[in-house]
N, C-alpha and C positions, 0 to 999 in steps of 0.2 A: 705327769702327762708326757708325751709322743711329740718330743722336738724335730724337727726337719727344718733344712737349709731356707732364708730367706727367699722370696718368689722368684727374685731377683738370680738365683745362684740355682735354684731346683727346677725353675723351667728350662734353662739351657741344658741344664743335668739330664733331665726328663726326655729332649728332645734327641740327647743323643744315646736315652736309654731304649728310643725306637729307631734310631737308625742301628744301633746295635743288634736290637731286636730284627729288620727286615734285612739285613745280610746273613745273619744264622741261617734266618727262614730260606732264600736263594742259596746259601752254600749246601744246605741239606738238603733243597730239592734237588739241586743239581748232581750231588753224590747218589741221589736215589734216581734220578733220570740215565745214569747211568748203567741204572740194571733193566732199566725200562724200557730208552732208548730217549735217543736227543731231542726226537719229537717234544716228547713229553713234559719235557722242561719249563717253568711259567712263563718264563720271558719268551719263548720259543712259543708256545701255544696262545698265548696273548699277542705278542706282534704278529700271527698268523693271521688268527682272528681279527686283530685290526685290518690289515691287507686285504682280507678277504671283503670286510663291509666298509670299503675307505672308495667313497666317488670316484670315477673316472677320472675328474678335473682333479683331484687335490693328488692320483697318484700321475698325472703327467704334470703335477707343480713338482713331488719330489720328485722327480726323474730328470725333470727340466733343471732345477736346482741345483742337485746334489749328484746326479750321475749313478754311476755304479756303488758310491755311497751310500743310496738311497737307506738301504737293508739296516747301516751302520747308525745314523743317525735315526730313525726308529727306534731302536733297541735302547739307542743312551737317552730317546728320549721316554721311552717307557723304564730305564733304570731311573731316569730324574723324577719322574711322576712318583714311582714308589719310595724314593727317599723323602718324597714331599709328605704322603702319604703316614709316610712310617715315621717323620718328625710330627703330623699332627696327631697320630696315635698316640705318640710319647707326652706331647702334651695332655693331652686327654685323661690316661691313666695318671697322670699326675697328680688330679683330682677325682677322677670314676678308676679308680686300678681294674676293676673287673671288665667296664665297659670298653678300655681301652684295649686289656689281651685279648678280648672277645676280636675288637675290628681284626685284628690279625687273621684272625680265625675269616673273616668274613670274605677276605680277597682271596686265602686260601683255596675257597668255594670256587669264588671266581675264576680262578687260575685252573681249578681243577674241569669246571664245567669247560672253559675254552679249549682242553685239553682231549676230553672227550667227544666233542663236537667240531674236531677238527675234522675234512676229508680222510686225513692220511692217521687220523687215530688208528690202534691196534684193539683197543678193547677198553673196560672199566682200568685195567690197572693204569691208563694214560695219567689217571687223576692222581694215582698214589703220593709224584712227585713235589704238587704242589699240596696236596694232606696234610703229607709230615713236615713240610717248609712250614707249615702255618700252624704247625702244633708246635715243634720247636720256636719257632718266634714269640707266640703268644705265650709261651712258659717262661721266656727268657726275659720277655716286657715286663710281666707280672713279678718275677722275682728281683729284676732290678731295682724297680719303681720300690719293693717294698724296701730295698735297702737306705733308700731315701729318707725314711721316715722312722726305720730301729737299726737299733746299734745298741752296746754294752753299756747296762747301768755306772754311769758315773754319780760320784758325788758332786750338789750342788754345792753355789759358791755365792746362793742367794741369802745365807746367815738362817734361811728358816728353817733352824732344825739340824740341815744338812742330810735330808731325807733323798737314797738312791733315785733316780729318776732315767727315763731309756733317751739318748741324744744319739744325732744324726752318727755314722761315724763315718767319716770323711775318707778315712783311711780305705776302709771295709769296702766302699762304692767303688772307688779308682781302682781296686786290685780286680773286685768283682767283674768290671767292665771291662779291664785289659785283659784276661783271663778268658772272656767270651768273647771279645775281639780275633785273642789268637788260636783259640778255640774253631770259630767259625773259617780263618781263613786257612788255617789246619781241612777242615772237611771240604772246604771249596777244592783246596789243591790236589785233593782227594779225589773229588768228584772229576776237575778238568782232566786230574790224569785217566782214570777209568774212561772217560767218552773219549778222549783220543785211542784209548786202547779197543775201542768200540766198533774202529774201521779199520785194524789192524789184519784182516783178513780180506775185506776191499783194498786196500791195499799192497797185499800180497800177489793175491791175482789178479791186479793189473800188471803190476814189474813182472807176472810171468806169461804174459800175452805176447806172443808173435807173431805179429802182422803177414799173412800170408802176400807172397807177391800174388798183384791182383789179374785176374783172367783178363779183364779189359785196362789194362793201363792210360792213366791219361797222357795226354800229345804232350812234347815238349814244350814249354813255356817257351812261343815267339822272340826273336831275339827281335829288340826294340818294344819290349811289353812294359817295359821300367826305364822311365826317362831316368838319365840322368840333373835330376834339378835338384838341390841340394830345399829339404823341406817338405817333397812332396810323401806320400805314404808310399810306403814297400807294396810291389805290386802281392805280395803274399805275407798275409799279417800274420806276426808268431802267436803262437796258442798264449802267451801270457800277456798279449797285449791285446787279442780277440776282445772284443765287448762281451761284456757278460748282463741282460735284464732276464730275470724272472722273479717270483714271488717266493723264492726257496732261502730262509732264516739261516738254515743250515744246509751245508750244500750234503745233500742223500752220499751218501759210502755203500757200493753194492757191491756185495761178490758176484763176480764176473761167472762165478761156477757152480753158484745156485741160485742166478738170475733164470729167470723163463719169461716169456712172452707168448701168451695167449692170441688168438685172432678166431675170433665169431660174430653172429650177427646176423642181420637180414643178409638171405643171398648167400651167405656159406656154408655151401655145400659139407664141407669138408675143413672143421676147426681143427685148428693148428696149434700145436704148443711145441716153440723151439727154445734151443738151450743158444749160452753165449758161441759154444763149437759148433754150433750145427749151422749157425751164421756163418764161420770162419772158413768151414768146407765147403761153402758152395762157392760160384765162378763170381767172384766180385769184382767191381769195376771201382774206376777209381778217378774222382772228376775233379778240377776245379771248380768252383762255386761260390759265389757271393752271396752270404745272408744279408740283409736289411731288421732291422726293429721297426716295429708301427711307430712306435715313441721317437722314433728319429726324425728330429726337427728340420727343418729343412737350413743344410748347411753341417747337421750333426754327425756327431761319430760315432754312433749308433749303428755302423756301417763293416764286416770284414770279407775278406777274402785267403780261402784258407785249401787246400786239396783234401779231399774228402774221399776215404775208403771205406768200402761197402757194400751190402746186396743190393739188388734190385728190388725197390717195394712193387713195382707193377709184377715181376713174374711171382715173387713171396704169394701175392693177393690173389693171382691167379690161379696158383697151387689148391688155395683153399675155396678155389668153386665161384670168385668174384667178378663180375663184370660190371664194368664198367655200363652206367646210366643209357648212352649210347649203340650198345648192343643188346639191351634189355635188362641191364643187372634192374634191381629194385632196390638198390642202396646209392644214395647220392653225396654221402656225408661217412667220413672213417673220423671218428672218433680215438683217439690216439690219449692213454693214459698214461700219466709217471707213477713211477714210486711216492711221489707225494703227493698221490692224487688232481695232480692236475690237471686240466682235459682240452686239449685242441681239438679244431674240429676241420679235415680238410675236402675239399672237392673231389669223390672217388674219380670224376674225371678228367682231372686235372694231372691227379699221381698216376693216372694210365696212360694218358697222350703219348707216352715213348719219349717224355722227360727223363731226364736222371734222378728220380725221383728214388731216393736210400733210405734204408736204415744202416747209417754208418756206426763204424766201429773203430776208423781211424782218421785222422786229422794229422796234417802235415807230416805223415812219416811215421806218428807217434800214436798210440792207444788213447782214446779220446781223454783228456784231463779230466777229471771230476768234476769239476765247475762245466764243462762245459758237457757234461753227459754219460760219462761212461758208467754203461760198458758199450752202451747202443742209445742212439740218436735216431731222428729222424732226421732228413735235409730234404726238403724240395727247391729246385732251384723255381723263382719266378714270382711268389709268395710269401708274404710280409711272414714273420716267426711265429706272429701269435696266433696261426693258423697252420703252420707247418711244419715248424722246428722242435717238436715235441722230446727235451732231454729225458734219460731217465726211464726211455716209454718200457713197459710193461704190461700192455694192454691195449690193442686195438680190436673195436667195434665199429661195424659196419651198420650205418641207419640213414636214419634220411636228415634235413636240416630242418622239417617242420615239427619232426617227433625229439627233436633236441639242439638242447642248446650249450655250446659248451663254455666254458669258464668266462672267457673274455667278451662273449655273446652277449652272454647273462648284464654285462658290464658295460653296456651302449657300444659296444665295439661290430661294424660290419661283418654279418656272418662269413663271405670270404673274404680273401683280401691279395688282391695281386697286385704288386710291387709296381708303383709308378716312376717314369723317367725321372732323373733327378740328376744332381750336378754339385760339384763341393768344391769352392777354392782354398786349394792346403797353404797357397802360397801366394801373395805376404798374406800375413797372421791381422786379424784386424788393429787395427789403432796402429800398425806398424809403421816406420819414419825412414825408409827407402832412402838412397840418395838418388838425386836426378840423372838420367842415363837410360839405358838399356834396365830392366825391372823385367825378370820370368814371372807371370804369371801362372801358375799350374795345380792343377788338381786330378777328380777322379771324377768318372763319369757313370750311371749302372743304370739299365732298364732290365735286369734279369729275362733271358731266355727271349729275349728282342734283339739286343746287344745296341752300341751306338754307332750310328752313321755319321751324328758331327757336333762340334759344341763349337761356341758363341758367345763370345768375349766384348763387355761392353765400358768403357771408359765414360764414369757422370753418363750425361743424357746424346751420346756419340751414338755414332754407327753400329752397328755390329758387327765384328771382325774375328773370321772365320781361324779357330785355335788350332795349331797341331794335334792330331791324334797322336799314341803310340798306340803298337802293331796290339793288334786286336788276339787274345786268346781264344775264348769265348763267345757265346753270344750270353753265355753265363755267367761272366765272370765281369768286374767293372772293365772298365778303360781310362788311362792315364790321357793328358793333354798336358799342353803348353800352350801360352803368348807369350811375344818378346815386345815390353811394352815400352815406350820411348817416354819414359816418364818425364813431365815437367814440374817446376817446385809447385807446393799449395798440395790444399787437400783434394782427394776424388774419392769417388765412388765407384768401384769396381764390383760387374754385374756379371754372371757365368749362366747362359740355359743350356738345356742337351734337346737333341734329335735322336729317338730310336730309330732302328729299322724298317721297322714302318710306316714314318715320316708323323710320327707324334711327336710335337717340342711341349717340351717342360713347358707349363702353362705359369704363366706367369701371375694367377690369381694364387692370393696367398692364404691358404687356410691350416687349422691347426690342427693336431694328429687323428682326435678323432672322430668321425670314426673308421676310416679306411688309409690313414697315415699325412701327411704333411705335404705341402704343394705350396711351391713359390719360385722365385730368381732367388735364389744366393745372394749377396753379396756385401764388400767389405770396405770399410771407409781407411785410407793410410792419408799419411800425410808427407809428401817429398819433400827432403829436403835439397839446397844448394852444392 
């Protein structure tokens, strides 16, 4: 008879003859997503898929949580589910070998179908990658599993007879299993290096963009625009430290030289298809500008301020026959797509008012970084992102807000969304242990395309005492502040509201992002000491 190792010794064996099994399956999809493209990949079309059908609330707990992380822990937690996954398969076939290669076969599906039904799918081949992930696994489970149970006739040693008989062979397993170990991370390394070499033309033409000096340059940066207080935020946040929220797995790699942007729809006269140079030859202007995230909690850093080079979207729109709602357009909603199909949706009268309203191309000096857009972004200054800041875009449509709804819409989130007063203390850090004296208190202040009039420093349940501004850039752009606080020991509560220019203060009722963003006072508990 067909000896195999104790239960004790073959279901651990078993468990790790499916983790063995569901890394093949990921190393070979991912060598084959690489002809496919990155989309296409399982973990890439399943954490998409999840994002896309994942509550309102549970994606502003990860946001809340984990930050710009978010994406990261996702992903290792869909790698933890499928090792779970792929250790009960291995059990399984331990005793069902056929029912257990099959499950393989079965997330395959899965994987595949998430791949095809994503937005930014390219066609059937989406599925291929996770196909052969799950054909290779399932062959690799079924052949391990059977090493388990035959091996070379040995003689027994039970005196009856000493008739040959098939035992486990111990040896045969371990070599077997290291073999497909290095096997699969052989094609993984395979695979990583091919998708990097997948944007190696995005890449190219970005290092050979150069940023045309802009027809409209923006004002010099105010002297006294940037306190100096040791803690507070740079009045101009570097591109690597910009906030980065969207629902992109993988950050899109576009060549800059066979990107196009379409623009049609209700009211266009006159549809448009421009290249990345045809952007770069017109009269661009060039602004400071504060984005906001809706997800920004109040007090968050969800918050930058960056110079922005670019066209203008109102005369682009106007090119193509658009008017604004105002002067009788019939479109009251632009629809703005990415490459990864994603779709904001913004006020066609908002982006015409004689805002600086862009499709940028450069960011602090430099061709937009990839995480944050290039080759071409959108920016409105005034206007929370998730209606304005469309990365990536490659498609704007002109329609109305009743005949569509776009991504974040869909999602309980307020069709527009203009950027509410707000106010952040950079400075002390909460829980921080001051010594008694003089204490700067200092932060940043933003009402987009209002600008601030005044902020409002409050010690525990005191007065309110009227903070230093620094010199204003914008009405665009935030504004820095100071208090010089005469700290005494024990703990307080330090409270921060803003005034726009139009004499709205930060409301001090506290609600949470969605659906039109965050509202409250700031503030931070320290403790002085002697």
């Amino acid at each position: 008879m067909t000896t195999s190792p104790k239960w004790w010794v073959r279901l651990p064996l078993a468990a790790l003859s499916g983790l063995l099994a569901g890394f093949a399956a990921l190393a070979v999809a991912e060598l084959v997503s690489a002809a496919v493209g990155p989309q296409s990949g399982p973990v890439v079309a399943v954490g998409g898929a999840a994002i896309d059908r994942t509550p309102a609330p549970v994606k502003e707990f990860a946001i809340r949580h984990f930050g710009e992380n978010d994406k990261l822990i996702l992903q290792l937690g869909i790698l933890a589910t499928l090792a779970a996954l792929a250790v009960a398969l291995g059990v399984i076939a331990s005793r069902f070998r056929r029912a257990g290669s099959a499950g393989v076969l079965i997330f395959g599906v899965v994987g595949a179908t998430a791949a095809v039904s994503r937005p930014d799918s390219t066609g059937p081949a989406d599925a291929l990658p996770s196909v052969a992930g799950a054909i290779a696994g399932a062959a690799l489970l079924y052949w391990l599993i059977g090493r388990l149970t035959t091996g070379p006739h040995t003689r027994a040693t039970d005196g009856a007879g000493g008739r040959p008989e098939p035992r486990w062979d111990r040896r045969g397993f371990l070599v077997a299993a290291t073999a497909a170990a290095a096997a699969s991370a052989g094609v993984g390394a395979l695979g990583r290096s091919l998708t990097g070499m997948y944007g190696q033309n995005a890449v190219a033409s970005r290092d050979a963009v150069r940023l045309p000096q802009p027809a409209s340059p923006a004002a010099a940066i105010p002297r006294g625009a940037q306190l100096r207080v040791p803690g507070i935020s740079p009045f101009i946040t570097p591109n690597n430290a910009f906030y980065r929220v969207d629902t992109a797995l993988v950050v899109p790699a576009v060549d800059a030289s066979t990107w196009r942007l379409t623009i049609h729809g209700t009211g266009v006269t006159r549809p448009l298809a421009l290249t990345f140079q045809d952007l770069l030859d017109r009269d661009l202007i060039e602004r400071d500008i504060t984005l906001t995230c809706v997800s920004n909690e109040v007090g968050g850093p969800y918050v930058g301020n960056a110079r922005w080079i670019g066209a203008r979207l109102a005369d682009i729109l106007r090119e193509a026959g658009v008017k604004p709602p105002s002067q009788g357009g019939p479109a009251d909603q632009l629809v703005a797509r990415s490459v990864d199909a994603m779709t904001l949706g913004s006020p066609v009268e908002t982006v015409m008012d004689g805002r600086d309203a862009m499709l940028a191309v450069g960011m602090n000096g430099q061709p937009l970084p990839f995480a944050h857009g290039f080759p071409v972004r959108m920016v409105v200054p005034g206007l929370y992102g998730y209606v304005s800041a469309c990365k990536w875009i490659q498609d704007i449509e002109l329609t109305t807000f009743d005949s569509y709804d776009a991504y974040w819409v869909r999602r309980d989130w307020a069709p527009r969304g203009p950027i509410k007063t707000e106010s952040r203390i950079d400075t002390p850090q909460p829980f921080a242990r001051p010594k008694a004296g003089t204490v700067m208190i200092a932060g940043v202040a933003w009402a987009q395309h209002r600008g601030i009039e005044r902020v409002e420093v409050r010690i525990d349940d005191g007065p309110w005492n009227i903070a230093d501004l620094a010199a204003q850039d914008t009405t665009d752009t935030w504004r820095q502040w100071s208090y010089p606080w005469q700290a005494t020991p024990g703990g307080h509560t330090l409270t921060v509201r803003a005034t726009d220019q139009t004499g709205r203060t930060q409301t001090e009722n506290r609600t949470g992002t969605v659906p039109d963003g965050a509202s409250g006072w700031p503030s931070v508990v320290v403790t002085v000491s002697r």
